[in-house]
N, CA and C atoms as a LAMMPS dump frame, in Angstrom:
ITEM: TIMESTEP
0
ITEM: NUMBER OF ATOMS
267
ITEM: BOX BOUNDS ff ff ff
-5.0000000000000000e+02 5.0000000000000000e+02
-5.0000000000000000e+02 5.0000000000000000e+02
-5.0000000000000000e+02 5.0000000000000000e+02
ITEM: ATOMS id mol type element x y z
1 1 1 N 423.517 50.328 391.015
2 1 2 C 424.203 49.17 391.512
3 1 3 C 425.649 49.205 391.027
4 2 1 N 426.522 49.135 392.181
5 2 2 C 428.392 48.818 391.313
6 2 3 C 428.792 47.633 391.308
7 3 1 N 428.807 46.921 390.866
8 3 2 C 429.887 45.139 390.726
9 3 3 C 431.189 45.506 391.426
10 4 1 N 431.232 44.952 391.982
11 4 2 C 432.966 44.026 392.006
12 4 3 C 432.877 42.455 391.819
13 5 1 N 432.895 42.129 390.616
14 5 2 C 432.801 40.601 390.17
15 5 3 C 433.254 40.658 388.852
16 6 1 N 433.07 39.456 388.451
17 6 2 C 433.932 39.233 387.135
18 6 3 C 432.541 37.896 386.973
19 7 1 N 432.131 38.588 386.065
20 7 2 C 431.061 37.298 385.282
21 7 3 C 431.909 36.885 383.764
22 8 1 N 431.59 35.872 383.322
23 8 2 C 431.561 34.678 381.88
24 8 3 C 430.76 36.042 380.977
25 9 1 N 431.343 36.117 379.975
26 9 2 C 430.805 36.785 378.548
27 9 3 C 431.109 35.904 377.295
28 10 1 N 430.249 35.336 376.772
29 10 2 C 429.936 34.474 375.638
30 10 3 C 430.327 35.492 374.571
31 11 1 N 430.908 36.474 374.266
32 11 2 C 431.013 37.454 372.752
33 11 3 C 432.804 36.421 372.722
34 12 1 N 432.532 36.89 371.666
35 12 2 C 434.194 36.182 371.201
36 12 3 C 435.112 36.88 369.875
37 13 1 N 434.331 37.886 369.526
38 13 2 C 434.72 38.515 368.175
39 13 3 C 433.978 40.204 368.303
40 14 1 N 435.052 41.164 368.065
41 14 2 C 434.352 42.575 367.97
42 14 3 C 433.342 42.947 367.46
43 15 1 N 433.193 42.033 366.055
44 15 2 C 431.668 42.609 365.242
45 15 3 C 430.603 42.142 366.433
46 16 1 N 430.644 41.318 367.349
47 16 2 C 429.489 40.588 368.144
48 16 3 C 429.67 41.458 369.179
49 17 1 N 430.133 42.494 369.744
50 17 2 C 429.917 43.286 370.648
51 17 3 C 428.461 44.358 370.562
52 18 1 N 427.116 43.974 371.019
53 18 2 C 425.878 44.76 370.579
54 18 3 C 425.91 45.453 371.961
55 19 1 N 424.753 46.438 371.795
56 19 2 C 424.076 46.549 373.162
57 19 3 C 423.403 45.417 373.653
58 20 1 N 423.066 44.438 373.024
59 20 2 C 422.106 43.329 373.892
60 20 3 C 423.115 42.315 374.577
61 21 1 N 424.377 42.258 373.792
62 21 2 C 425.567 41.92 374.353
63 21 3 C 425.974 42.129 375.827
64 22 1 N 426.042 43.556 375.473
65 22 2 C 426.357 44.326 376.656
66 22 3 C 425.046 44.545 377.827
67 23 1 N 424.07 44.172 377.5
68 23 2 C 422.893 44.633 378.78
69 23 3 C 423.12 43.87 379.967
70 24 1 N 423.906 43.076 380.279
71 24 2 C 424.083 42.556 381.718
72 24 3 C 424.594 43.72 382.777
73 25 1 N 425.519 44.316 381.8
74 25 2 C 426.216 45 382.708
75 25 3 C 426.209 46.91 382.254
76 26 1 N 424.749 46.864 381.668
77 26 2 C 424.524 48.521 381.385
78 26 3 C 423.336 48.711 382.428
79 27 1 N 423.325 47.919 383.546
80 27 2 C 422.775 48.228 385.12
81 27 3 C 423.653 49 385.752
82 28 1 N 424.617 48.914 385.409
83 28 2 C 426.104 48.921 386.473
84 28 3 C 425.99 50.465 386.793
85 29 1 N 426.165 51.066 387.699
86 29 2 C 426.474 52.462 388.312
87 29 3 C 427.783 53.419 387.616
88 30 1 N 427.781 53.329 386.261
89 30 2 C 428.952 53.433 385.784
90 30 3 C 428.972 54.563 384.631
91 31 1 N 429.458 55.431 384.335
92 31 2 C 429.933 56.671 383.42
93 31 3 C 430.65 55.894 381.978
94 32 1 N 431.437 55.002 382.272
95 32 2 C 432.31 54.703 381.231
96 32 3 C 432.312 53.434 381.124
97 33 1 N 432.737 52.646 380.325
98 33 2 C 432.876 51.085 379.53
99 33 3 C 434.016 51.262 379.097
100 34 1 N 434.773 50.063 379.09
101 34 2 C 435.774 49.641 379.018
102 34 3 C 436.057 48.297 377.806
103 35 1 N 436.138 48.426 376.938
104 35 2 C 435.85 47.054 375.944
105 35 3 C 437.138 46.946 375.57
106 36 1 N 437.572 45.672 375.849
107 36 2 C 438.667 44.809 375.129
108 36 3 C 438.132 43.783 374.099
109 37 1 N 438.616 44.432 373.032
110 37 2 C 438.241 44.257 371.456
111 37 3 C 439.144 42.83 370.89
112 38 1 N 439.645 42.444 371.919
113 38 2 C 440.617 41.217 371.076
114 38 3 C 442.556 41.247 371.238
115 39 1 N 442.627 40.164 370.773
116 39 2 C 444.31 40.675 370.289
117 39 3 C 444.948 41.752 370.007
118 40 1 N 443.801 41.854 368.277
119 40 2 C 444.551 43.303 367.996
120 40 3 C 443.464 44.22 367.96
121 41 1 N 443.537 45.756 367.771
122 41 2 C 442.61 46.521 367.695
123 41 3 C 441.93 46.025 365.931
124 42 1 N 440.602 46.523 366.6
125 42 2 C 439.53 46.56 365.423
126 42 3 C 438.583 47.757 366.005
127 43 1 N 437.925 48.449 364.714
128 43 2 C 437.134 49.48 364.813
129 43 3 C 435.531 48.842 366.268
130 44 1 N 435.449 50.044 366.792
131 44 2 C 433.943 49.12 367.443
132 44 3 C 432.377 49.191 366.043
133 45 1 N 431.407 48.078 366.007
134 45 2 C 430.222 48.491 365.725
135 45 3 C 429.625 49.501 365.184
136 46 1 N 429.253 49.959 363.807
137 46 2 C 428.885 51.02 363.777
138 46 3 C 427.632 50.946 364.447
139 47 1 N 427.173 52.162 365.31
140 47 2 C 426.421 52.736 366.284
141 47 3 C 426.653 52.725 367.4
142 48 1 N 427.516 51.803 368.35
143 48 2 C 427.286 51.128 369.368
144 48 3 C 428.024 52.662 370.302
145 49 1 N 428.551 53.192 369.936
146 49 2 C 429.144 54.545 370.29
147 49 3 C 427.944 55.314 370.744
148 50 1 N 427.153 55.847 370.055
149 50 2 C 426.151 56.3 369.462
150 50 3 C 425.429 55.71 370.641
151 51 1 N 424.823 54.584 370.218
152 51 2 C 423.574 53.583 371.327
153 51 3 C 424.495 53.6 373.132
154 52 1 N 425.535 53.845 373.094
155 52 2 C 426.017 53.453 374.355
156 52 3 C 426.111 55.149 375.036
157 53 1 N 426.11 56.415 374.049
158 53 2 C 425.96 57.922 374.385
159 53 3 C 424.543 58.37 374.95
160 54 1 N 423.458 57.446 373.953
161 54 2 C 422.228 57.55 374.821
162 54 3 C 421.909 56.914 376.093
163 55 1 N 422.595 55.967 376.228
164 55 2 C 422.423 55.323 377.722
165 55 3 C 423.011 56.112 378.829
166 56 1 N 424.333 56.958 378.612
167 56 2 C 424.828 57.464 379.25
168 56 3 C 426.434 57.143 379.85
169 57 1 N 426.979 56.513 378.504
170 57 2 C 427.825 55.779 378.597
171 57 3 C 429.074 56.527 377.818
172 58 1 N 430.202 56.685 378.386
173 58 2 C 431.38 56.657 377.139
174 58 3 C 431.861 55.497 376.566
175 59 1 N 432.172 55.592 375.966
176 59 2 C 432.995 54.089 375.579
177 59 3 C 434.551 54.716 375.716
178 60 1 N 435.525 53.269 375.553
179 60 2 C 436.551 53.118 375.919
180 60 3 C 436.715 52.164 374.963
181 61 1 N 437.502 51.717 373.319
182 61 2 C 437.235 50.939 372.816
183 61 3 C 439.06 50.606 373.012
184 62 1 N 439.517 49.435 373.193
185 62 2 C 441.157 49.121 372.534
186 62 3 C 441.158 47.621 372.336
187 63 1 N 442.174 47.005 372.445
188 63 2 C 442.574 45.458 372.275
189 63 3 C 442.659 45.233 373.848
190 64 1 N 442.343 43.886 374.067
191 64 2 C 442.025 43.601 375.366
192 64 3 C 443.223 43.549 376.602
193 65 1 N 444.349 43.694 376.104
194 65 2 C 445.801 43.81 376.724
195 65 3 C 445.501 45.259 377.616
196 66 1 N 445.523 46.166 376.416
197 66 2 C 445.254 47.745 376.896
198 66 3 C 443.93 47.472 378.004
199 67 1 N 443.003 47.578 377.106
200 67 2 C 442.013 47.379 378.471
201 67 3 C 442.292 47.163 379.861
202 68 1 N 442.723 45.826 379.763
203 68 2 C 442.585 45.346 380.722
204 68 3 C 443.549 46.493 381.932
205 69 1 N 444.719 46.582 381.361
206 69 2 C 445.29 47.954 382.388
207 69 3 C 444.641 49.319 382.224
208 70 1 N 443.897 49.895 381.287
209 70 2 C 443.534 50.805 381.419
210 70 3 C 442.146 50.392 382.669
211 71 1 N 441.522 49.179 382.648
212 71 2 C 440.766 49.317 383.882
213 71 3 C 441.375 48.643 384.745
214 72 1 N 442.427 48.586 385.045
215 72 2 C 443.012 48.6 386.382
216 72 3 C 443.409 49.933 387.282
217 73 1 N 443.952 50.89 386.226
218 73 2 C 443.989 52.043 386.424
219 73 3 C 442.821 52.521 386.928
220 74 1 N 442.067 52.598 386.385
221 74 2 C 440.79 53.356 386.464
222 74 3 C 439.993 52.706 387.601
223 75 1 N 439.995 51.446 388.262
224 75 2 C 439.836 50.876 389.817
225 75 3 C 440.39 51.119 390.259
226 76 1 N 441.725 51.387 390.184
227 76 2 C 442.722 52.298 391.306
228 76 3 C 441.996 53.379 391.607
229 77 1 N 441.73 54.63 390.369
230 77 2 C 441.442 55.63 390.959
231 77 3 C 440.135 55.848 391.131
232 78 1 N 438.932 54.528 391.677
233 78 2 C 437.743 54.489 392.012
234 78 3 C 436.857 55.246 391.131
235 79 1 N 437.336 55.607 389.658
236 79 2 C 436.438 55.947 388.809
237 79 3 C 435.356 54.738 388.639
238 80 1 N 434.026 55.178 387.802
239 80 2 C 432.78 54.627 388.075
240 80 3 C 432.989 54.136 386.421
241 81 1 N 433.497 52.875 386.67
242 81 2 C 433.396 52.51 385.021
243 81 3 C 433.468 50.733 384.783
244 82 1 N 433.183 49.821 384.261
245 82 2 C 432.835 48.654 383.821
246 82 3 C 433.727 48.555 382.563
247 83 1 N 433.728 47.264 382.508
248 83 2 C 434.561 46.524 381.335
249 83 3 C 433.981 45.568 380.731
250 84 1 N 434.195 44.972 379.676
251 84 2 C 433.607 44.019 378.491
252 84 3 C 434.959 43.509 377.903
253 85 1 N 435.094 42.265 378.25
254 85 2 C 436.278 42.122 377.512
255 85 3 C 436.779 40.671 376.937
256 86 1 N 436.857 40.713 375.524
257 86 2 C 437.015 39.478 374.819
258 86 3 C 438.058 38.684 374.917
259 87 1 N 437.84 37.67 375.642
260 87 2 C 439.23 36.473 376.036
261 87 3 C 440.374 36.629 374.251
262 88 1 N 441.744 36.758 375.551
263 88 2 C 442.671 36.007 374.526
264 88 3 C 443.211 34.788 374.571
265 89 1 N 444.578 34.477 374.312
266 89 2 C 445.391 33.621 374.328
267 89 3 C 447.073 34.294 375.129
């Protein structure tokens, strides 16, 4: 299945980024993840790298500014990839 939508994500802080976090959207038809980590960068989760390699996932970890253009980019060029991304200000 691929989204084009934008759903509500209740995480609000990087340490709260899990896989159970993330299972809405580890249906998605997608190679790569996209996580906007916040304001500023913070390390991701230890494992979640790891837990997101067995699913079949890369990660993409930065601050949610970056993100957010790095997956704009990456819908431009119809790569197969999803985003997670923690509201700023």
């Amino acid at each position: 299945m691929f989204w084009e939508e934008t759903r509500a994500w209740s995480v609000t802080a990087a340490e709260d980024v899990t896989i159970d976090a993330l299972e809405p959207i580890l249906s998605a038809e997608a190679s790569l993840l996209v996580v906007g980590c916040g304001e500023r960068f913070r390390p991701p989760p230890k494992g979640l790298r790891a837990a997101l390699k067995e699913r079949g996932l890369a990660l993409e970890w930065m601050d949610t500014g970056a993100a957010c253009r790095t997956f704009n980019v990456l819908l431009a060029e119809e790569r197969g990839a999803v985003a997670a991304l923690i509201a700023i200000e």
